[in-house]
N, C-alpha and C positions, 0 to 999 in steps of 0.2 A: 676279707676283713679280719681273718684270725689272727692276725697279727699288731690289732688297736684295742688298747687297755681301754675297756669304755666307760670307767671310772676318769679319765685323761679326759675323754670326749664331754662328758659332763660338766669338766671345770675350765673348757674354754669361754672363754668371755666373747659375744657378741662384739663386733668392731663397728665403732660409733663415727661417722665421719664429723668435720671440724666443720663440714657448711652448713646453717640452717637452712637454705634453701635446697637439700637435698642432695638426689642426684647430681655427678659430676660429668664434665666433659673436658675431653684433650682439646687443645688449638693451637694454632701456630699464631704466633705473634713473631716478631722482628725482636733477636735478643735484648738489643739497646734498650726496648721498651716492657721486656718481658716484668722486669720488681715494683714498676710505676702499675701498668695494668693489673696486674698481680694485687696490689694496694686498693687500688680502684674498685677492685673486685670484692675486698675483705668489706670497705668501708658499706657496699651496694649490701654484701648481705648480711651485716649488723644494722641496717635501717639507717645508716646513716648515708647525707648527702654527700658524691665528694667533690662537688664541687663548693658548695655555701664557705667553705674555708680558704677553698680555693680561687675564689673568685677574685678579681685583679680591683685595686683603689681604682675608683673612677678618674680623680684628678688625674693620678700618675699617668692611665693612660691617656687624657688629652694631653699632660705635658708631652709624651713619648712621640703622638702624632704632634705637636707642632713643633717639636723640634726636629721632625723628620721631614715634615712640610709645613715651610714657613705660610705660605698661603692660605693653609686649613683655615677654614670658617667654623669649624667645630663649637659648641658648646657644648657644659657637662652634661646638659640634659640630652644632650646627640647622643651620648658616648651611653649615656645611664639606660638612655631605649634599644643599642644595640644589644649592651648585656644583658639586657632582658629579653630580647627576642633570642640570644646565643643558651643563655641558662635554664631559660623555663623552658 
């Protein structure tokens, strides 16, 4: 180590990561999806939900089921208890 100004060693800065949630980890994700999870992930560790913004109009999606089947018997309130059992 005779060769480190250790005046140099004293004015390095501590490196702060950007997650609250600390420690980090590598994973393999599917590239197509890697900047959407990536997203997903910011929002998880600012406290925020991601999906409450992301969650789909109820109406739209029973319009999307009965025009995809004419026969659905669906009502809103069908559709309102599924995204509630999907999101909570």
């Amino acid at each position: 180590m005779s060769n480190i100004n250790s005046n140099s060693l004293a004015n390095l800065k501590h490196f702060e990561g950007k997650w609250k949630h600390g420690v980090t980890k590598s994973i393999r994700v599917p590239v197509a999806l890697a900047d959407e999870i990536l997203a997903i992930a910011h929002k998880l560790d600012k406290g925020v939900s991601p999906v409450s913004s992301d969650t789909p109009d109820v109406a739209d999606l029973l319009n999307q089921l009965k025009s995809q089947n004419k026969k659905s018997k669906a009502t809103l309130s069908d559709v309102e208890a599924l995204l509630s059992l999907i999101f909570t």
